[in-house]
Backbone as a chain_set.jsonl record, in Angstrom:
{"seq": "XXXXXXXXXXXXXXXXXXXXXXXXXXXXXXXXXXXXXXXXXXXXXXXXXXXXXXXXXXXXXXXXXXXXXXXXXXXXXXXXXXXXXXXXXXXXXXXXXXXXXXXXXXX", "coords": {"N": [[0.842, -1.179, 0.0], [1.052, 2.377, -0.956], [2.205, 4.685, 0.647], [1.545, 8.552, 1.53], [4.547, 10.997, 2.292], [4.613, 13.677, 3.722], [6.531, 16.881, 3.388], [8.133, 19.523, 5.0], [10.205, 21.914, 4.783], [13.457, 23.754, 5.47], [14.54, 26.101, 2.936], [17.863, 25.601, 2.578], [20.463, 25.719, 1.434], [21.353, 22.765, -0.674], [19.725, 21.027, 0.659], [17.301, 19.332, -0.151], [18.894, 17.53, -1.576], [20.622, 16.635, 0.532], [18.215, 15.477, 1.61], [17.526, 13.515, -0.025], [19.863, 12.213, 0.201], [19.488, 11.073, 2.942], [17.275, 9.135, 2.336], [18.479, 7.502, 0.586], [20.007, 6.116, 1.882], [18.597, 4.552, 3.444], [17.721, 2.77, 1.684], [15.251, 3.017, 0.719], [12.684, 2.631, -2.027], [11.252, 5.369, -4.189], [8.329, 6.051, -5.178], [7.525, 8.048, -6.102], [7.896, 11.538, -6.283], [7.863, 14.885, -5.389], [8.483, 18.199, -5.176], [8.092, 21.336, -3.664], [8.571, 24.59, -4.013], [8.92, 27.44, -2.406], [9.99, 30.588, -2.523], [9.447, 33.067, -0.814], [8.517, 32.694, 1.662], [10.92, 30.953, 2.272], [11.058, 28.052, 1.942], [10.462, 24.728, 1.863], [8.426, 22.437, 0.289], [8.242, 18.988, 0.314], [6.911, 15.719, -1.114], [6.907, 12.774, -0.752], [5.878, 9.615, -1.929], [5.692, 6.502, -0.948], [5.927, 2.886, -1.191], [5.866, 0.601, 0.744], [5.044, -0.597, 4.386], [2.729, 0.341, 7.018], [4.335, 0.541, 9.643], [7.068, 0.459, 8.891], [6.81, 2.598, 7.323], [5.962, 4.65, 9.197], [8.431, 4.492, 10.871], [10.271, 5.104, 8.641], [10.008, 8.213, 9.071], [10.581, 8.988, 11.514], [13.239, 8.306, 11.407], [13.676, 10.636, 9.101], [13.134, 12.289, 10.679], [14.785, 13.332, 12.252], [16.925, 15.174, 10.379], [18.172, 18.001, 10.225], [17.153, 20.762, 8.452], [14.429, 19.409, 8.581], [11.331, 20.724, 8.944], [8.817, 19.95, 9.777], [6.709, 17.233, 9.106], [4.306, 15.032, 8.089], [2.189, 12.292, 7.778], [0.376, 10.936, 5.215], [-2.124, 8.778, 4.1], [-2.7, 5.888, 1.674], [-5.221, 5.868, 0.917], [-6.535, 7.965, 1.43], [-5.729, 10.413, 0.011], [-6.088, 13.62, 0.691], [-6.204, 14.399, 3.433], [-4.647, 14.875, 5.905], [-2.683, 12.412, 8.193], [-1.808, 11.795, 10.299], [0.276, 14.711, 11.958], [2.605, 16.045, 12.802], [4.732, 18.36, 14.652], [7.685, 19.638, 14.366], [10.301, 20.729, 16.261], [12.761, 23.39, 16.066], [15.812, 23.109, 14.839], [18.358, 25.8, 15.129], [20.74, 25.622, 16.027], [24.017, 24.76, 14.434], [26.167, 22.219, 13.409], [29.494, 22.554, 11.965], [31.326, 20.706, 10.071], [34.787, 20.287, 8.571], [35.561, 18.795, 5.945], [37.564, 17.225, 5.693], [37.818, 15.655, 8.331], [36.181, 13.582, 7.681], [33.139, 14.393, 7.189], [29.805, 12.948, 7.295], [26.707, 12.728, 6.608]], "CA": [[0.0, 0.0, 0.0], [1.439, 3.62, -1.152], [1.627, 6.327, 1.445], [2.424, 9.586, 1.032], [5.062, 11.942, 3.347], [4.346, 15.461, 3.134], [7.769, 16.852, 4.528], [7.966, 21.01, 4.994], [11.562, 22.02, 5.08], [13.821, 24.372, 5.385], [14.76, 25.737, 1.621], [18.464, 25.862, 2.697], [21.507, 25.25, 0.028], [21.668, 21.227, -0.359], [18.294, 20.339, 1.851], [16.818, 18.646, -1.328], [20.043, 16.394, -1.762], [20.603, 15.752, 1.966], [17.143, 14.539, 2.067], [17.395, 12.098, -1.202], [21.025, 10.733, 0.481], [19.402, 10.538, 3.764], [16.558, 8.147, 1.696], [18.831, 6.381, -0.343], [20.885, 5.482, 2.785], [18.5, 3.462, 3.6], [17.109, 1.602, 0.701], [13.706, 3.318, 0.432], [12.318, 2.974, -3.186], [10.106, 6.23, -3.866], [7.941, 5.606, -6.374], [7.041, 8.966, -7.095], [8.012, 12.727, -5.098], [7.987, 16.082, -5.922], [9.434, 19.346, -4.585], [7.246, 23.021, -4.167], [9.335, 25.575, -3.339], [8.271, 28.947, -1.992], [10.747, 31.739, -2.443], [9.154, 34.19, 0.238], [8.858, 31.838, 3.005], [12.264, 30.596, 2.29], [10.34, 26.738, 2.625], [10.085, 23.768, 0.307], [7.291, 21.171, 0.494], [8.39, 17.723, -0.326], [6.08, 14.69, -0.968], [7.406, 11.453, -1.055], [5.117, 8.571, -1.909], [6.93, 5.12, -0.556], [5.147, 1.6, -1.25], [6.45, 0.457, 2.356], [4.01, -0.902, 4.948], [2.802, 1.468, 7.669], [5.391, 0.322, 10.572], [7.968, 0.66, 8.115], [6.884, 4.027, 6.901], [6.577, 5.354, 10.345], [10.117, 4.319, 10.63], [11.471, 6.058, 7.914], [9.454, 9.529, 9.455], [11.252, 8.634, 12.911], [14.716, 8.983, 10.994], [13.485, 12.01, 8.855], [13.109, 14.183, 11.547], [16.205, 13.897, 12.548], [17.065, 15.852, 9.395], [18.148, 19.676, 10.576], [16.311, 21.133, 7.898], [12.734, 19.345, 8.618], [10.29, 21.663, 10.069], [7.014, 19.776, 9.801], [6.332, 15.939, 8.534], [2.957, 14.206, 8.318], [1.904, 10.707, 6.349], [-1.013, 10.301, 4.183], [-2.147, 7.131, 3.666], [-2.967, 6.007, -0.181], [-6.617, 6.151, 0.03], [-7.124, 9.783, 1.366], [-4.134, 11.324, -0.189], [-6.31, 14.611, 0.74], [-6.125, 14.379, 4.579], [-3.338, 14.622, 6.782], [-3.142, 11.038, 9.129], [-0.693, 12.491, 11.586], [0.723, 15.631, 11.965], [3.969, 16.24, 13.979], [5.269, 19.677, 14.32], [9.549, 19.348, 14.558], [11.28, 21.914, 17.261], [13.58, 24.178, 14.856], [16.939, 23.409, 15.662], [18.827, 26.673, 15.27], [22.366, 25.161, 16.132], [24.244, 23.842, 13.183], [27.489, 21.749, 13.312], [29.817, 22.713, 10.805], [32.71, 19.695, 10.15], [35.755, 20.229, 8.215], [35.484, 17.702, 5.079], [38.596, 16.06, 6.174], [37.084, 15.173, 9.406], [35.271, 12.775, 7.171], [32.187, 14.731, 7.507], [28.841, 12.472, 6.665], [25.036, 12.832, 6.797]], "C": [[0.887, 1.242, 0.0], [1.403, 4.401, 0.037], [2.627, 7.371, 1.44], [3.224, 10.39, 2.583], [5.271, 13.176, 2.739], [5.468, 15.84, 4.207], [7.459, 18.917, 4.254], [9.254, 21.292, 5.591], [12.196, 23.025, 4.618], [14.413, 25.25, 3.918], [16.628, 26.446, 2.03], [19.718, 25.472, 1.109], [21.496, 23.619, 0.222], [20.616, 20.617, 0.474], [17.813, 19.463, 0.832], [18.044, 17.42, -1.299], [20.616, 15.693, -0.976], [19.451, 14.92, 1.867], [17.247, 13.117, 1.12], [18.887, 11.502, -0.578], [20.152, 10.454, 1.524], [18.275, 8.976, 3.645], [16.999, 6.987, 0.971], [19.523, 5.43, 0.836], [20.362, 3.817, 3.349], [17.377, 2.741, 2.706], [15.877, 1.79, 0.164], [13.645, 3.316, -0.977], [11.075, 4.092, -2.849], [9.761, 5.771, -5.575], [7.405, 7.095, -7.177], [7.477, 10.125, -5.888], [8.051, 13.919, -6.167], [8.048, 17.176, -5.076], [8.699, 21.047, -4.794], [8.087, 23.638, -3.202], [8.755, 27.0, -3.138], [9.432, 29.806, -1.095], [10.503, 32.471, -1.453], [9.296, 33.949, 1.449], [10.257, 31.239, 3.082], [11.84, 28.634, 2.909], [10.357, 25.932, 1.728], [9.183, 22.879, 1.191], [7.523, 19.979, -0.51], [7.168, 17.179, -0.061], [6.594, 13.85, -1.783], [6.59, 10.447, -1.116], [5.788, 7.154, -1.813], [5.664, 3.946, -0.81], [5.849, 1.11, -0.091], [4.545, 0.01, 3.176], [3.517, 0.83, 5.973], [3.827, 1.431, 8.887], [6.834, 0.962, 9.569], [8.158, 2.385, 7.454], [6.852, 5.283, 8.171], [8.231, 5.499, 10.879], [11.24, 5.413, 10.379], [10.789, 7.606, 8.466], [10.707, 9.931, 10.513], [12.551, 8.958, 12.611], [14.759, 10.428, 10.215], [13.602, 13.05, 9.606], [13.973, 14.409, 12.119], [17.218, 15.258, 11.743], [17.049, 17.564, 10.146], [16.816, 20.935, 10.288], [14.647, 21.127, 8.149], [12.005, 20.465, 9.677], [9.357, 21.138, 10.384], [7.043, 18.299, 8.515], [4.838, 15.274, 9.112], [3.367, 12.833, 7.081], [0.318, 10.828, 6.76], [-1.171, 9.207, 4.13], [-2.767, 7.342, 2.07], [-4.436, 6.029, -0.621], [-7.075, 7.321, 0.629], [-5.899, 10.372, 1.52], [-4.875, 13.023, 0.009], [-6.124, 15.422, 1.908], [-4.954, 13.838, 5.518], [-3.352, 13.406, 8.094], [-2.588, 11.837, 10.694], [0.337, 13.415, 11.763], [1.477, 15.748, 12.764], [4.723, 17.715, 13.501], [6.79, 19.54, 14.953], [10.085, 20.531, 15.291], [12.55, 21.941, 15.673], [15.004, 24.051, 15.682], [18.043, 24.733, 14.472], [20.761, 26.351, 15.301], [22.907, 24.221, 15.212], [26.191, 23.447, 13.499], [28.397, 21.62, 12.367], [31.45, 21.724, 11.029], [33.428, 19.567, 9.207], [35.314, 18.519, 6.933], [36.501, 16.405, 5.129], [39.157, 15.48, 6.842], [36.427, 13.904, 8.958], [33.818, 12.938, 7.616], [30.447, 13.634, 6.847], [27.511, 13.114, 7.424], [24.82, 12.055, 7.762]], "O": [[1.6, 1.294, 1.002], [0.278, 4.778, 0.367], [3.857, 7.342, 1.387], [2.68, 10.389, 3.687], [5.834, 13.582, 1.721], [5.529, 15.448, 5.373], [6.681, 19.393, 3.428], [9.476, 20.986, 6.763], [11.86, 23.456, 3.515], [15.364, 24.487, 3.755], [16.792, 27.649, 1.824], [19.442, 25.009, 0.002], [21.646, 23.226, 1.379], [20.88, 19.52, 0.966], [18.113, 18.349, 1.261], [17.701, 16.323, -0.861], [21.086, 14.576, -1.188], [19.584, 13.705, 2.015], [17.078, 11.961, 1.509], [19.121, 10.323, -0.847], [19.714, 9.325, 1.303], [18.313, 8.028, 4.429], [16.41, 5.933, 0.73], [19.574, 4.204, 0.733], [20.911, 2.736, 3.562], [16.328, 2.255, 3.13], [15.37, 1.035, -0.666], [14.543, 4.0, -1.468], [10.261, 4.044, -1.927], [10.397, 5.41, -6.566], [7.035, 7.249, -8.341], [7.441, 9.782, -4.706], [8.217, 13.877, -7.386], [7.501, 16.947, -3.997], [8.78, 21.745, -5.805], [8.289, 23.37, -2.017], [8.062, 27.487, -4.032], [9.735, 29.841, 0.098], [11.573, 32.719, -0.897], [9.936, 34.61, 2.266], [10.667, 31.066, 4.23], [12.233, 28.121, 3.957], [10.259, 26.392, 0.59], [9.214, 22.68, 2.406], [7.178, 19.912, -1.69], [6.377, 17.626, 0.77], [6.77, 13.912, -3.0], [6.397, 10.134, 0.059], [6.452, 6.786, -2.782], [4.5, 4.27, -0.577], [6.976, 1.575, -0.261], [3.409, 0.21, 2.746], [3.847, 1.986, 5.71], [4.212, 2.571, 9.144], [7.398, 2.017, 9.861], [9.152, 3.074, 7.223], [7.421, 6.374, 8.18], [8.91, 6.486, 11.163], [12.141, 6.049, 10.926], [11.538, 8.416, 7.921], [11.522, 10.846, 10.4], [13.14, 9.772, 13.322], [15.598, 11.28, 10.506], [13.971, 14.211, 9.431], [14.19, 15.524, 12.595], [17.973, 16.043, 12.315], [16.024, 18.144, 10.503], [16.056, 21.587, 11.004], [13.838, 22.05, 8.055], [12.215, 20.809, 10.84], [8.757, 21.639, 11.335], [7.341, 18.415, 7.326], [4.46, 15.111, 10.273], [4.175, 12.562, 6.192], [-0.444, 10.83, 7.727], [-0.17, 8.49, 4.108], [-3.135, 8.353, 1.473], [-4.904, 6.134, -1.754], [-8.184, 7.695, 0.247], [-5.229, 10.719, 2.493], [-4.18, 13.855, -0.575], [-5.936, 16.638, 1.868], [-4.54, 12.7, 5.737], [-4.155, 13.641, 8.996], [-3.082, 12.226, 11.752], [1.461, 12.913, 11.726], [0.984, 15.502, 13.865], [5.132, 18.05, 12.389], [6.874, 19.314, 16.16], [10.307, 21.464, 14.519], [12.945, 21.15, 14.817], [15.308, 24.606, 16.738], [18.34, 24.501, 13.301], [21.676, 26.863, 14.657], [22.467, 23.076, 15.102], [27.121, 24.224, 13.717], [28.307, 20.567, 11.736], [32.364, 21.947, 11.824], [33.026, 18.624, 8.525], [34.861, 17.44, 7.316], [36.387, 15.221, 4.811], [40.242, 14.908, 6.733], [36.099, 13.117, 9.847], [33.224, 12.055, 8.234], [30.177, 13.898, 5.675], [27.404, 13.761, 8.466], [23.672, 11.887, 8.175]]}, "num_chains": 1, "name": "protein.A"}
């Protein structure tokens, strides 16, 4: 069964490309996502649609929000992709750790 993650994130340099390593890291196939960005708010709105169960897709949320960037993640489920299932609002972390590349800095 499909369900969708509506992610609301920071629109910083590289937030888009952190998020697709932090997905690939671990194995998620997306079968479909797309990316609205909004210049004024300085915000992007991902939606990731995963074929994953629902344990499994809670999961991958649970590691998402680890993500600096995230501000705001919910999941849809695939038969009311109109209505938000569960809404979690993410504390803004403010403090950013900046590590030297030859530290062997990773995600």
């Amino acid at each position: 069964m499909a369900h969708r993650i509506v992610i609301r994130m920071a629109a910083a340099s590289g937030a888009e490309a952190r998020l697709w390593a932090l997905v690939n890291q671990r194995h998620i196939d997306v079968t479909r996502a797309w990316f609205e960005k909004d210049r004024r708010e300085n915000r992007i709105k991902a939606t990731l649609e995963v074929d994953l169960d629902v344990l499994a897709t809670r999961r991958l949320m649970r590691q998402l929000q680890r993500h600096l960037d995230i501000q705001y993640i919910a999941l849809e489920s695939g038969d009311s992709f109109d209505l938000s299932v569960s809404p979690q609002l993410i504390g803004k972390h403010t403090r950013r750790l900046r590590i030297p590349v030859k530290k062997g800095a990773c995600l």
